[in-house]
N, C-alpha and C positions, 0 to 999 in steps of 0.2 A: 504494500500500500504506500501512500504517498506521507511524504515527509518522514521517512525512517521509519514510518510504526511497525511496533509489532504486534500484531492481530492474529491471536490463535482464539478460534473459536469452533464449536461443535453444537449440535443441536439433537435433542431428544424430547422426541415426541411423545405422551403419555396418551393413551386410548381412556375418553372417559367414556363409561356408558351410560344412559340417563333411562332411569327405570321410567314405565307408563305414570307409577304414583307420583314420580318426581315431576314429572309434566304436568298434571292433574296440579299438581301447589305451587304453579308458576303464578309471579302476583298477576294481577290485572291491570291493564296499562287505560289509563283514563284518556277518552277521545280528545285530541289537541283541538283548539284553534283552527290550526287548518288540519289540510287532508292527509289522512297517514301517508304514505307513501310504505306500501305491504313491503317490496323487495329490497327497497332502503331497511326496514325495519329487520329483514332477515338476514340482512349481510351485516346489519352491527349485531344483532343476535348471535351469531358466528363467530366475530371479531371479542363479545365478550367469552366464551366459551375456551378461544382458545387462550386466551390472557390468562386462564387459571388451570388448563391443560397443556400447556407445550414450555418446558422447561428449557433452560439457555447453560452455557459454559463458554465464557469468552473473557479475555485480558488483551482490555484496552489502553493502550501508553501513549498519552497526549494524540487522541483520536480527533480528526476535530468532527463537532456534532452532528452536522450532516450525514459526515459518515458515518458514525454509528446507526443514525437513524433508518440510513440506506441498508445497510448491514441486518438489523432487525427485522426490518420491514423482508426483505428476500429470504431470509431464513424462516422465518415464523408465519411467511403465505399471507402478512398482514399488511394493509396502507398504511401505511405510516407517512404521517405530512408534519411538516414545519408551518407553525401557526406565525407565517412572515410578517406582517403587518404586527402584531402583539411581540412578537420579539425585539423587532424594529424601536417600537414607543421604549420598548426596556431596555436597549440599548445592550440587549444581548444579541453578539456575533454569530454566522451560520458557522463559525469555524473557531468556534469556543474550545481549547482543546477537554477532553474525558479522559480522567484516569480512573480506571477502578477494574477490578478485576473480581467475578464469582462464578460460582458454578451451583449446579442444581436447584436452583431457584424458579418458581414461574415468572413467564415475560411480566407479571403485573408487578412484581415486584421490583425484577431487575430495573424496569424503566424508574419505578420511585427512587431507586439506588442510585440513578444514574441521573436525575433529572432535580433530586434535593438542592443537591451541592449549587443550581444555577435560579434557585428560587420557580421553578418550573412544572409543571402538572400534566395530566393527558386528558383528554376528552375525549367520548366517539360521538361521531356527529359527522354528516350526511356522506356514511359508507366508509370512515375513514378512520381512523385513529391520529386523533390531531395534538403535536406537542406545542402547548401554549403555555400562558404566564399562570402563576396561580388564580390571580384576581379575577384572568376572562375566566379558569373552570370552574369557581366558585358561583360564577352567575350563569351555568349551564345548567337550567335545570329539567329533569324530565317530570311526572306527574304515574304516578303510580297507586292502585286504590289495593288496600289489604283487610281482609275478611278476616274480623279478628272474635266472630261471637265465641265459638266456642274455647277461646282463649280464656274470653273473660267469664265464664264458666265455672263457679265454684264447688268444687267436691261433694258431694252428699254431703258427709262424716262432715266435713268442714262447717257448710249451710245448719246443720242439724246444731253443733257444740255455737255457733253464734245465734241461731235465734234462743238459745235456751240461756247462754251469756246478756243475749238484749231481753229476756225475762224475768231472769233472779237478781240484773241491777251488777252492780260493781261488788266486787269481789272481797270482802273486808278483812281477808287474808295476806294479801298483799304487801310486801316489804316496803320501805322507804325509797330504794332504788325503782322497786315496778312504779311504785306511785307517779315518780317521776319520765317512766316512759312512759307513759300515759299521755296522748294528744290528752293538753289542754281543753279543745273545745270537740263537741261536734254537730257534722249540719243540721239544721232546724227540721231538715224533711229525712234524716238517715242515718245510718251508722257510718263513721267513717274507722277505712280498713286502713294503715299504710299501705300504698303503692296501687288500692283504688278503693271508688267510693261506692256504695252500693242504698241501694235506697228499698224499702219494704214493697213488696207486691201487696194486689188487693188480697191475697191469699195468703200470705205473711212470708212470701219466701222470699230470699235474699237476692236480688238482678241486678249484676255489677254496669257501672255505665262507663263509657270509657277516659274519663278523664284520666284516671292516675293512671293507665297506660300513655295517653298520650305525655302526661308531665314526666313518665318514667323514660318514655324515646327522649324528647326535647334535651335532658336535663344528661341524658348518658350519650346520646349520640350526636357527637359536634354541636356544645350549647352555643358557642355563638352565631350559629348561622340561619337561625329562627326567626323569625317577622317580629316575636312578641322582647326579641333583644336587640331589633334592628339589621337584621338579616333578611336572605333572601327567600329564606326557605318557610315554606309553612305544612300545617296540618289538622285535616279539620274530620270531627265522625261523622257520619250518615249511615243511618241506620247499620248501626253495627260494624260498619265497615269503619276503616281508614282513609283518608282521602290527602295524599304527600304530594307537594312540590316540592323535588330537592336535589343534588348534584347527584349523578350515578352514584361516587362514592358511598355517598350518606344513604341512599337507597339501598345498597348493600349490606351496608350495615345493620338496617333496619332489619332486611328480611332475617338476617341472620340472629338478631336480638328474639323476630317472633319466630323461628325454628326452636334457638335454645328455651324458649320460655315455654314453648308447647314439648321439650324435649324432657321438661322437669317436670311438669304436671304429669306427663306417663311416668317418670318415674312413682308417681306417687309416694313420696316419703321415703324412698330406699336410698339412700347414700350412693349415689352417681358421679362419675366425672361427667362434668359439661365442659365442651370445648369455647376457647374464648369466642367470643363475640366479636363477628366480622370477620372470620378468616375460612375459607372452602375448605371443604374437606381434604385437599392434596396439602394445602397449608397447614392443614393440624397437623396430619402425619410429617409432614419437615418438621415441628416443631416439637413433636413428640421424640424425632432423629437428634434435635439440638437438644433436650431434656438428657435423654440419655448419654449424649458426648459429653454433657456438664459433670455428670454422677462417673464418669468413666475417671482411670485414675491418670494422675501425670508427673512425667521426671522432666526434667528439663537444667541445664547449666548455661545459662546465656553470660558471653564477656563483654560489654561493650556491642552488642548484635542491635543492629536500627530496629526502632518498633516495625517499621515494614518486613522485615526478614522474622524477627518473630510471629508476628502475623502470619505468614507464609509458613513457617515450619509448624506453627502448633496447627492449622487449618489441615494441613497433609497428616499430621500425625492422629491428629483424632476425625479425621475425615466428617470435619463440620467446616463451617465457611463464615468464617470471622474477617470483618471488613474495618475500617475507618474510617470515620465520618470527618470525612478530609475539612470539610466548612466548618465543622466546631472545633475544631483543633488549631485549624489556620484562626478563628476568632480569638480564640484563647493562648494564639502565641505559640504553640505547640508543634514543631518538627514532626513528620514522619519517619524520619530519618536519625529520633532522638534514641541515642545511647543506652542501653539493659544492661544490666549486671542482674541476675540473682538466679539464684539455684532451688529448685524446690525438688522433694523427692518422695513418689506414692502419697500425691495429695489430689485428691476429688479438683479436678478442672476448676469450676464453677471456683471454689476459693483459692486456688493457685491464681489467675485470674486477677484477683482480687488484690494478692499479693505480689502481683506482678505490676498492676498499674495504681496502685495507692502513690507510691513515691511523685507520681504525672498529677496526681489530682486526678486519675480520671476512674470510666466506669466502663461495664459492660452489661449491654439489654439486648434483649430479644425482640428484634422487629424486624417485619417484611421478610422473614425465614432468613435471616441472619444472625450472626451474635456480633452485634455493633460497639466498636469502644469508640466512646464519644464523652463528653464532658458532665461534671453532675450537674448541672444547670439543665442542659437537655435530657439527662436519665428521669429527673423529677419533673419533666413535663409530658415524658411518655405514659400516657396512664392508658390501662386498657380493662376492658368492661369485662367480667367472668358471671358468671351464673353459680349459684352455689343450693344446691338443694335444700333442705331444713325440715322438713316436715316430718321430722323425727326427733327436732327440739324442739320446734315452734309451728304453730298452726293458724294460732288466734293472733288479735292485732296484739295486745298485749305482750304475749309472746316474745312478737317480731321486736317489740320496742327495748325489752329485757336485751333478747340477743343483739340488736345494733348497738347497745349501749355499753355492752359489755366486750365487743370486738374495739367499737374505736377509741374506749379508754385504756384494754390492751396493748392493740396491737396498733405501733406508732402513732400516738392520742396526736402529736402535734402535726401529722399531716392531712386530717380530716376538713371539710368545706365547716363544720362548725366551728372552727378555731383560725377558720382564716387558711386552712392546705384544703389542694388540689383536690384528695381522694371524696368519693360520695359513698354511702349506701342508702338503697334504699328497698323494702319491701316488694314481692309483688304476690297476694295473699292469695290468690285463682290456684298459682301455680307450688303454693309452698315452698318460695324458697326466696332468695334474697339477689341483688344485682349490685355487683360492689364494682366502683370504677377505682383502680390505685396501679402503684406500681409494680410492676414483676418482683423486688422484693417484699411489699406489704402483703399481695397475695400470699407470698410462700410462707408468712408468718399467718395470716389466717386459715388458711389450709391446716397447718398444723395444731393453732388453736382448737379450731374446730373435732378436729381429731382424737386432742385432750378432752373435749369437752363428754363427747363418745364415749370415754371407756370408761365399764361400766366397775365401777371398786367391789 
């Protein structure tokens, strides 16, 4: 290739199969404005399919972006265009050089890896896979309606222990702590549940309406980009349904928030792993790959070895894909090229790791099926949404308020939205379980809380 690069790259195609059921629970795309246009609609239907099916291996050295784009686009059977005009106004170059180098990731990722570092995003939009600025894919939005009754669908056993709780009154047994998680008030016309609200039938049965799902999406899935925060994006119920305008991205998410939350409700109170939120099925298995590379053991003696060359040898040695988040690092002053010394021997990766980039100040997280060392400023604003069953501790609203209260004065009290941090929780009572947004280490400390909480003395 041109300008000295070097370009080794290879391409592996994954066969997904897409079951009749999985067709059957494709959302509902609400009639636009104008006229669909059917065979527009099936060749981005295609283009998203293969974005989370066709995985990539390529190391790129000062590529400039074009060509990478060109590169992708022939390999992956996909259009890939340069959003000229928005790049322009950004005053970013078609021949911006790319360094970065991964392997076994899908294209949707690799492009985020590849496209971070230049403040840059992707859209699909009329048959193509467009790379633009953040700002224009922020205002791309599509419109999507999701059928969520039987979501909000309360359990028998559930329905049965709260009308008999809105019978006998408040519970005068109660410790000092319950008292306290106790909403304060409730509405004039209902009972209110954390994470939704439900209002009496003429029959007395309990019919949730969909507010506290909706404030449960808004508030987990990209809060700033909501109408009611001055965003683009909105959502409104009809008749049981959802009715979303919002970037693919956030659409994405969405479904996947209502897969896991109807994933936990079958569970029915059994202690399940729920996969994170927002990521496909071929994504969890990677990350379920980097989980276990973390838990594997490591020797290592570096002298003076560039963080790039470490990077490189542990990547090969535990056959996971550790990258650099070249922009936070170049913000914070930080060489890739900067000098190691240390020796670890038969220690769990995950804290070798730990003790390998403490002296940099820095960190390592899992995102976009990589394990990314990047800065703690950015590690603490990676937050990611998990699902967590409960219906084996908690059932009733009360319940749920015990258990939230006793996770975020545990587990890192100072990084909770009530004290001024990042992390949320919040109830979602249909399904029995809870929806915690924090970071990959607060999860792995409430996981294990949780755990404790489980065994039985």
């Amino acid at each position: 290739m041109s300008r000295g690069v070097l370009l080794r790259a290879c391409l592996c195609t994954l066969c997904v199969a897409v079951s009749l059921v999985e067709l059957t629970n494709v959302d509902q795309t609400a009639t636009a404005a104008e006229p669909v246009d059917l065979d527009a609609a099936s060749v981005e239907k295609k283009i998203r399919t293969k974005l989370d099916a066709s995985k990539s291996e390529f190391d790129f050295q000062e590529t400039p972006l074009e060509e990478v784009v060109d590169y992708l686009g022939k390999f992956h059977a996909i259009e890939i265009l340069l959003d000229e005009k928005a790049l322009d106004e950004a005053g970013i170059e078609r021949d911006t050089p790319v360094t970065i180098q991964l392997k076994g990731v899908t294209i949707r990722s690799a492009l985020r890896h590849i496209l971070r570092p230049m403040d840059l995003a992707f859209v699909i939009k009329d048959e193509a896979l467009l790379i633009t600025t953040s700002d224009v894919a922020e205002n791309e939005l599509r419109v999507r309606v999701y059928d969520v009754r039987t979501l909000l669908e309360f359990p028998p056993a559930t329905k049965a222990k709260k009308a008999a709780r809105t019978d006998s009154g408040s519970d005068p047994s109660k410790t000092t702590i319950e008292k306290q998680a106790k909403p304060d008030s409730t509405p004039a016309n209902g009972v209110q549940t954390l994470g939704v609200d439900v209002e009496p039938s003429p029959k007395g049965q309990l019919v949730p309406d969909g507010d506290g799902l909706i404030a449960l999406i808004t508030s987990c899935i990209q809060p700033t980009t909501w109408d009611e925060v001055g965003g683009p994006g909105s959502i409104v119920p009809f008749q049981g349904k959802l009715v979303v305008s919002q970037t693919d991205q956030a659409l994405r998410q969405i479904r996947s928030l209502i897969d896991r939350l109807h994933e936990a409700k079958r569970a029915a109170g059994k202690v399940v792993m729920i996969g994170e939120v927002g990521l496909s099925d071929v994504e969890t298995a990677t990350e379920k790959r980097i989980q276990s590379a973390l838990d594997s053991k490591a020797t290592f003696d570096f002298q003076e070895t560039p963080l790039r060359d470490v990077v490189a040898y542990l990547s090969k040695k535990h056959k996971v894909t550790l990258a650099i988040d070249t922009r936070a690092l170049d913000e914070a002053g930080i060489e890739v090229d900067t000098p190691i010394t240390k020796k670890i021997r038969d220690m769990r990766l995950t804290n070798a790791l730990k003790h390998l980039l403490r002296p940099m100040d820095l960190k390592v997280i899992v995102k976009d099926e990589v394990l990314l060392i990047t800065t703690p400023e950015v590690a603490e604003e990676h937050l990611t949404a998990r699902i967590y069953p409960v219906g084996d501790l908690a059932d009733l609203d009360d319940d749920f308020g015990i258990l939230i209260q006793t996770i975020v004065r545990t587990v890192s009290p100072t990084t909770w939205d009530e004290v001024g941090g990042p992390g949320s929780a919040a109830p979602f009572a249909p399904s029995q379980c809870l929806v915690i947004q924090q970071t990959g280490e607060v999860h792995d400390g409430i996981a294990d809380l949780l755990t404790k909480l489980r065994v039985k003395n």
